[in-house]
Residue, then its C-alpha position, 0 to 999 in steps of 0.5 A: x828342757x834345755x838345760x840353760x832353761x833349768x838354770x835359776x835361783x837356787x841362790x836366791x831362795x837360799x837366801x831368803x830374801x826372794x823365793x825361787x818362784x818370784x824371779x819369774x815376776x820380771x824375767x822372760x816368760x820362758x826362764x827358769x825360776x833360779x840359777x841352777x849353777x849355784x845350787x847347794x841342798x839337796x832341794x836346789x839341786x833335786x829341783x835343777x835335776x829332775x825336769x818334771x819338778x823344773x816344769x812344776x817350778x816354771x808353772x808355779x812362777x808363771x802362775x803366780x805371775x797371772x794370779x798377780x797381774x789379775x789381783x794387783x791389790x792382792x800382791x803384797x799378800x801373794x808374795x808373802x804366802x809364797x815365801x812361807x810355801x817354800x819354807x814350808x816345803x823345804x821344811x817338809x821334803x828335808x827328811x826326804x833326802x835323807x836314805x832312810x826316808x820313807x818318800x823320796x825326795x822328788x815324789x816330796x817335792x813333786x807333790x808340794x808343787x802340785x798342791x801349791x799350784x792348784x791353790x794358786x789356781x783356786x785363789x786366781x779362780x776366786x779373784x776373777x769370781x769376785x771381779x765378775x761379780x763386783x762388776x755387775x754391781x758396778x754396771x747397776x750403778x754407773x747405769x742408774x746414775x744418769x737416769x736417777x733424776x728423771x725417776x725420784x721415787x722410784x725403785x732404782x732396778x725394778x722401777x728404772x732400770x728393768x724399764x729401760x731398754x738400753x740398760x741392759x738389765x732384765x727381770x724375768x717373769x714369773x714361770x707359774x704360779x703354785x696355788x698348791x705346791x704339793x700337787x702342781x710343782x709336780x704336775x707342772x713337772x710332768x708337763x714339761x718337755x723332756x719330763x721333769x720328776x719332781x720329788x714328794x719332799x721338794x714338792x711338799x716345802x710349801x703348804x700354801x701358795x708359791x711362785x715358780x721361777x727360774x734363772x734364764x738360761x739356766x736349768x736352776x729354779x726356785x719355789x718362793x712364797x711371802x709370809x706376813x705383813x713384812x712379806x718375809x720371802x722363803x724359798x727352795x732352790x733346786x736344779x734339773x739334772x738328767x730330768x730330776x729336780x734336785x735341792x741346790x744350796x741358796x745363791x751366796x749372800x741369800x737365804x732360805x729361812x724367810x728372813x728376807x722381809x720388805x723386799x723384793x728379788x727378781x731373776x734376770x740378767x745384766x746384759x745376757x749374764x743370768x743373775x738373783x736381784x734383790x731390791x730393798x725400797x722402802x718408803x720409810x724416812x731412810x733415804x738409802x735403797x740397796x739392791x743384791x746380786x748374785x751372779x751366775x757364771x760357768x754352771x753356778x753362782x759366783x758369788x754376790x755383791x751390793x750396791x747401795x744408792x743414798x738420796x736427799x729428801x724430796x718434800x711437798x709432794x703426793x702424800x698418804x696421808x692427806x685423808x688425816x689432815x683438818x684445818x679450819x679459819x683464816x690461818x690455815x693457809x699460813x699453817x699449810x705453808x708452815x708445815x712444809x718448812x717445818x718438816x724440811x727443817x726437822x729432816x735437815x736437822x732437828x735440833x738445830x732448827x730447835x735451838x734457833x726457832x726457841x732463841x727467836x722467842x721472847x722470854x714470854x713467848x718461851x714461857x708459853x711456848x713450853x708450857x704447851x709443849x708440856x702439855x702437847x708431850x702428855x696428850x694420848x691423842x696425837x695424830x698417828x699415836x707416836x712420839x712427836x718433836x716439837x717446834x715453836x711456831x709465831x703467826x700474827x702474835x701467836x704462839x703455835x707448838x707444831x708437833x712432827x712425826x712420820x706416818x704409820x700405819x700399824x707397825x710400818x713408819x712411813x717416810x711422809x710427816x704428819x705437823x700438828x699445830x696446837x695452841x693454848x686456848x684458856x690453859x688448854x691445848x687446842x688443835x689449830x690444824x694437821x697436815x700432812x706433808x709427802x716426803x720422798x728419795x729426791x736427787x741421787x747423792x752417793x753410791x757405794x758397792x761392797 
């Protein structure tokens, strides 16, 4: 190396106030990192001196510069590591220049450099792996927005995206199923071309049925199976080298242990980039859904990344529950229509539309109307057997306590309200009439990516 290309800022690293190895953030791609005419310590001078540590001090500021220009949120935070490596290695390699020092001073110096530049390496490779990964999630989202209105209620990757060609996201299809994982995931090994030896211990994970599946284009597969009513999802991942299955560690951000419940995961791609979807779409009264990405890049999973879409509620439409809903006499379309607004203004809010229909009532309607709610709280017999909410409701004079609750069914709560309307009749409340009102995840109103 030339010696005008050794020349930097021994200067300015003495001074502390910018490190030698920052001066290469705005100079030509081909200076030194500092001015080796002011050099003072042996460090400085060592530095200028030795062209293998001048190469090292070049690559460490070209690499810093990149690391940055990729990661420019990060910048504060580089520059501030970079500062205390120096004083860190002017620190350490000090005794160095001293006759009595074990390590010289350029082996002390060649070896800090070494180091610092693989760190930066591995910090810039983690940067591109979370830019990666964030953009996949990025892509969910921008390409479900325009298609989210045209599919209320339904899954947003399984049932929108991997429906539609131009979206870019495939899901891929089950490999075989495994009645009997002990016996046929090696059966199934020996069928395969080149032949796949599977071990007795991989094989003997599941004692029931299991699904085998695999990444595309990848050589890394899982054995999963769901348990329970939550369909609470385990899985052993293993990879294929030289011909032998061999256990691998579950992508990041998923689990092994099955306690993935009331979802569902998907192999595929996003557009020919392999990648672990896991969607959670419920029916419950929360109108937010989430889909999981692990992507796969270079041999291995990267990293993971979530994208979690919001909805409004949509009402009035296909119920589960319209089996449960019992009405008889002239008010019941009137009660019919009543429930609809009823829950849209319990879901809107609650006990807004409390206060305000209760201030609507007459000081004797109030009256009556509270001593029904009382008795409607202490009935054992409502519709799904869960704690209600109460509205008063006013028909041709009449005084209603219309009692709202999500349906369930056995542990699960469903996002569709049951209203139950109930009136004093001789001190007694009597059932007016049920309905069941379908509730659904409506228009798209947010998105976020984590």
């Amino acid at each position: 190396m030339k010696q005008d290309q050794r020349e930097g800022s021994c200067a300015l690293a003495r001074t502390g106030l910018l490190p030698a190895t920052l001066f290469l953030l705005h100079a030509p791609a081909e200076a030194q990192s500092f001015d080796c005419k002011k050099a003072l310590t042996p460090i400085e001078h060592r530095i200028c001196d030795d062209k293998v540590i001048a190469d090292l001090d070049v690559s460490l500021a070209r690499d810093l510069k990149n690391t940055i220009a990729a990661t420019p949120d990060q910048r504060k935070s580089l520059l501030e590591d970079e500062r205390r490596w120096i004083v860190d290695r002017d620190r350490q390699c000090a005794a160095s220049s001293t006759p009595a020092a074990g390590e010289s001073l350029s082996t002390c110096l060649t070896l800090a450099y070494r180091k610092r530049i693989e760190d930066l390496k591995k910090t810039s490779a983690s940067a591109e792996d979370s830019r990666l990964t964030v953009a996949n999630c990025q892509k969910i989202a921008d390409r479900y927005r325009p298609l989210a209105t045209a599919h209320p209620g339904e899954a947003p990757l399984a049932g929108v995206l991997a429906k539609s060609p131009k979206s870019g996201v495939v899901l891929a299809e089950t490999v075989t199923d495994l009645p009997h994982p002990e016996s046929d995931l090696p059966d199934w090994g020996k069928r395969q071309k080149p032949l796949i030896v599977i071990s007795p211990e991989l094989a003997g994970d599941f004692e029931s049925g299991a699904g085998l599946e695999r990444l595309p284009n990848t050589n890394f597969y899982s054995i999963s199976s769901e348990e329970g009513t939550a369909h609470c999802i385990s899985s052993t991942y293993f990879e294929v080298k030289n011909g032998r299955a061999e256990r691998a560690s579950a992508p990041p951000g998923f689990d092994t242990g099955g306690d993935a419940c009331m979802v569902e995961q998907y192999y595929g791609s996003i557009d020919n980039t392999p990648a672990l979807f896991e969607e959670e779409y419920t029916f419950t009264p929360d109108m937010s859904s989430k889909i999981k990405v692990a992507t796969w890049n270079s041999g291995h999973f990267i990293g993971s990344c979530a994208v979690t879409f919001s909805f409004a509620p949509k009402l009035g439409g296909p119920t589960l529950g319209d089996w449960r809903a019992t009405c008889n006499g002239n008010q019941c379309d009137e009660l019919r229509n009543a429930a609809l607004k009823l829950a849209e203004a319990a879901q809107k809010d609650l006990k807004g539309a409390q206060s305000s229909m209760e201030a609507a009532l007459s000081p004797a309607q109030l009256t009556e109307y509270v001593n029904a709610a009382k008795l409607a709280d202490e009935s054992p017999d409502s519709e799904n057997g869960q704690p209600e909410d109460h509205l008063p409701y006013v028909y041709q004079g009449r005084i209603y306590v219309a009692s709202l609750t999500h349906f369930t069914i056995g542990w699960r709560e469903f996002a569709d309200w049951s209203v139950e309307f109930d009136a004093l009749v001789n001190g007694k409340l009597v059932r007016q009439g049920a309905f069941a009102i379908g509730m659904q995840k409506g228009p798209l109103t947010d998105v976020s990516i984590n």
